[in-house]
C-alpha positions in Angstrom: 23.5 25.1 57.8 23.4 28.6 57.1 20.7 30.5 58.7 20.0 34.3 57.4 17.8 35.1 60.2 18.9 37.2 62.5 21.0 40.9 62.5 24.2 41.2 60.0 26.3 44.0 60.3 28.6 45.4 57.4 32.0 47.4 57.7 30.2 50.5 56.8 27.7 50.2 59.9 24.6 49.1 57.7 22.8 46.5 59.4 20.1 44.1 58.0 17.3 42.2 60.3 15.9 38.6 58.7 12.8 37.9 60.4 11.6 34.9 58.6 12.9 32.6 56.2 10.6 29.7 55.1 10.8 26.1 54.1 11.5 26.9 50.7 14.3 29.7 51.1 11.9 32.2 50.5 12.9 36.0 53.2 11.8 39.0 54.3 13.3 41.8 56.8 14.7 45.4 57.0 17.7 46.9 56.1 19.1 50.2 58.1 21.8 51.8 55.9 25.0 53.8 57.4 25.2 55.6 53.8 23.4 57.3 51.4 24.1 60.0 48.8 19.8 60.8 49.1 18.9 64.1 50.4 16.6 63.1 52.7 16.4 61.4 56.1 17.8 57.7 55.8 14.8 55.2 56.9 14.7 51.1 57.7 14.0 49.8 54.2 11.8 46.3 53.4 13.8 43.7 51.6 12.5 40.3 50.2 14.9 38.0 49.3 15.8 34.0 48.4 18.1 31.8 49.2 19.0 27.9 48.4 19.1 25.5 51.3 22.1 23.4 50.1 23.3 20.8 53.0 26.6 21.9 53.1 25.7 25.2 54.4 27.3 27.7 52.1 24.4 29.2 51.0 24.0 31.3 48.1 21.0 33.9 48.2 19.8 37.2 47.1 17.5 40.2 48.0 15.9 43.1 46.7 15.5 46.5 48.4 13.0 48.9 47.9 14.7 52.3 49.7 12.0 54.3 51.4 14.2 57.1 51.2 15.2 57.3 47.8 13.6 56.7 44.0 15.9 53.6 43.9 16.4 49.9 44.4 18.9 48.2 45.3 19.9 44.0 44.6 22.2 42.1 46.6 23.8 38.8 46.1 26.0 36.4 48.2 27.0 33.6 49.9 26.8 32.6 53.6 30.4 31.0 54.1 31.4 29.7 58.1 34.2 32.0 59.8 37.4 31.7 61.0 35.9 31.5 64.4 32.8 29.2 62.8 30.9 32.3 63.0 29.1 32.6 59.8 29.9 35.5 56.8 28.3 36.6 54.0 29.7 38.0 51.3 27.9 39.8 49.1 28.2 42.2 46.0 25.6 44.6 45.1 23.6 47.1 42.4 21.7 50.5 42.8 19.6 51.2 39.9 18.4 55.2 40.7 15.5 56.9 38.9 16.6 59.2 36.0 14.4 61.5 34.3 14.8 60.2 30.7 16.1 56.8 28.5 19.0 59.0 27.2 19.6 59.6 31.2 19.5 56.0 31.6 23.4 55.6 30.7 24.3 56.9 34.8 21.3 54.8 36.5 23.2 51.8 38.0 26.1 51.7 40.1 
């Protein structure tokens, strides 16, 4: 079974904290970036998330994080897979939607 909670760790250095996952999937925890293009000070960030409790243990899930930072958000999803080393992995891809000051601005607001 794949179980979120718990410190990950990415190849950049960020790291994310789950500190509770309930009986329907439902998350919650801090993320600690290793990179940012803001100008100010990076901070731990909240991040509320969900994730299906399939029996096989490769997990898919999702989270939302709300920079405290930044004007931006960013969304993750994944899946937990098990390791070489039975270790579990998730792989994940991600947006960043940034504030912009106007709709015609609105073109350069994800990455």
């Amino acid at each position: 079974q794949c179980n979120l909670i718990g410190w990950w760790e990415n190849e950049l250095g960020s790291k994310m904290h789950v500190s509770t996952v309930d009986s329907q999937g439902n998350f919650s925890g801090e993320y600690h970036t290793a990179v940012s293009s803001a100008q100010k000070p990076i901070k731990p960030s909240p991040l509320i998330g969900s994730q299906h409790l399939d029996e096989d243990g490769q997990c898919t899930f999702g989270f939302t994080i709300n920079w405290k930072f930044s004007d931006s958000t960013a969304v993750f999803v994944g899946q937990c897979f098990a390791g070489d080393s039975e270790d579990e992995v998730l792989q994940t891809s991600w947006l960043l939607r940034e504030k912009v000051d106007s709709l015609h601005s609105d073109w350069k607001a994800t990455r």
